[in-house]
C-alpha positions in Angstrom: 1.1 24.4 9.8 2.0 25.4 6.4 2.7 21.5 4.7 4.2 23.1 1.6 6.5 24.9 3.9 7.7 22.0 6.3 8.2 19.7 3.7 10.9 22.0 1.5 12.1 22.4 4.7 12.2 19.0 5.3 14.0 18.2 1.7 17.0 21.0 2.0 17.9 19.5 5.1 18.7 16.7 2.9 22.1 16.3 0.8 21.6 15.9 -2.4 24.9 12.9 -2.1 24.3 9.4 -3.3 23.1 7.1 -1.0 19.9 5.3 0.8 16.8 6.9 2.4 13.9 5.9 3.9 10.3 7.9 4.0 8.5 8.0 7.3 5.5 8.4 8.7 4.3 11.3 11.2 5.6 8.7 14.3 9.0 8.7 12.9 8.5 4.7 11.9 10.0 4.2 8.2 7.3 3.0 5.8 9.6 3.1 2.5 13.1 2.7 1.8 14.9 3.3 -1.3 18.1 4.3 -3.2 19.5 7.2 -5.4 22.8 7.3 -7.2 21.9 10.4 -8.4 21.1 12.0 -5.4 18.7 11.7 -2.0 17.4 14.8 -2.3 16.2 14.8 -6.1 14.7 11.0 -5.1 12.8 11.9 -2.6 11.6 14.7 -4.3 10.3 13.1 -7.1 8.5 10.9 -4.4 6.5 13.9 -3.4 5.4 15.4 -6.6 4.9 13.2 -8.9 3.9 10.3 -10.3 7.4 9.0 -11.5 7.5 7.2 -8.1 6.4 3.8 -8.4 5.4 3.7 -5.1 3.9 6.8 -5.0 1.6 5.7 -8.6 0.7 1.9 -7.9 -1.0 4.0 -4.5 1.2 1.8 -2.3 2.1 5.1 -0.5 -0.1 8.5 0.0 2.7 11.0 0.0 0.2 12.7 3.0 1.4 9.7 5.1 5.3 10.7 4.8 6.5 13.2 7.7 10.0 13.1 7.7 12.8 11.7 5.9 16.2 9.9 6.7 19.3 9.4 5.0 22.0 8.1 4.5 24.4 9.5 1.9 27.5 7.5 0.3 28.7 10.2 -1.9 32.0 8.1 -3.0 30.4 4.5 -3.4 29.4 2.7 -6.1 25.8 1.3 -7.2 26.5 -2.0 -5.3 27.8 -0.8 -2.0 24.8 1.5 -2.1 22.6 -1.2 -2.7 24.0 -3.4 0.0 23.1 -0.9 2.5 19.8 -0.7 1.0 19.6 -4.2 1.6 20.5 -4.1 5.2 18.6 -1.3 6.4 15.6 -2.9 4.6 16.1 -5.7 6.6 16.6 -4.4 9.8 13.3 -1.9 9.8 10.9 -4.4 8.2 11.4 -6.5 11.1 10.2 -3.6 13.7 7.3 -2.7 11.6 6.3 -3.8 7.9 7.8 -1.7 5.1 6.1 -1.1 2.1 8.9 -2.2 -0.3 7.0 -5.4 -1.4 9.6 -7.9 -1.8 11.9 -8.2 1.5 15.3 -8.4 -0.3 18.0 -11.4 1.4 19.8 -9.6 4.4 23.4 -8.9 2.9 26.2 -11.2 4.2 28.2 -8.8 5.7 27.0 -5.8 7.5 28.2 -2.2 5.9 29.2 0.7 7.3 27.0 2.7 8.0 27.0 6.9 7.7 
């Protein structure tokens, strides 16, 4: 398998929309959640080439462990419903298996919609 290949493949299949995504490993389980409000697929990219990730360059994450990516784009809400989500989703996958986030953030009040 061409890696190179699979993962631009991987990233167009992405929007590039506002919104929350979460890095996986090669079982589908998310390891990594985060948010863009410039856009998931520019994120996520930087997350896979370069050091500008902070997870990527404290070596809390080998980008080798990442095989696929999910999203969920918000393209019309703000920084704060975005990170609400965030929040949530956080929540609700670091209680299946542990993320890699470091600090869990408080699971929201209410629960958002979700794309």
């Amino acid at each position: 398998m061409d890696l190179q290949a699979y993962r631009k493949k991987q990233l167009s299949s992405l929007t590039n929309n506002r919104g929350v995504y979460a890095l996986c490993d090669i079982d589908e389980v998310p390891i990594y959640l985060g948010q863009s409000v410039d856009g998931n697929r520019s994120r996520v990219q930087r997350h896979l080439t370069s050091a500008r990730s902070d997870v990527i360059a404290n070596r809390q994450l080998d980008v080798w462990e990442i095989g696929y990516v999910w999203a969920w784009p918000l393209p019309n809400a703000d920084k704060k419903q975005i990170t609400i989500l965030e929040h949530f989703l956080i929540n609700q996958f670091h209680n299946d298996s542990s993320l890699m986030n470091g600090s869990i953030p408080n699971t929201p009040d209410s629960i958002p919609t979700i794309p």
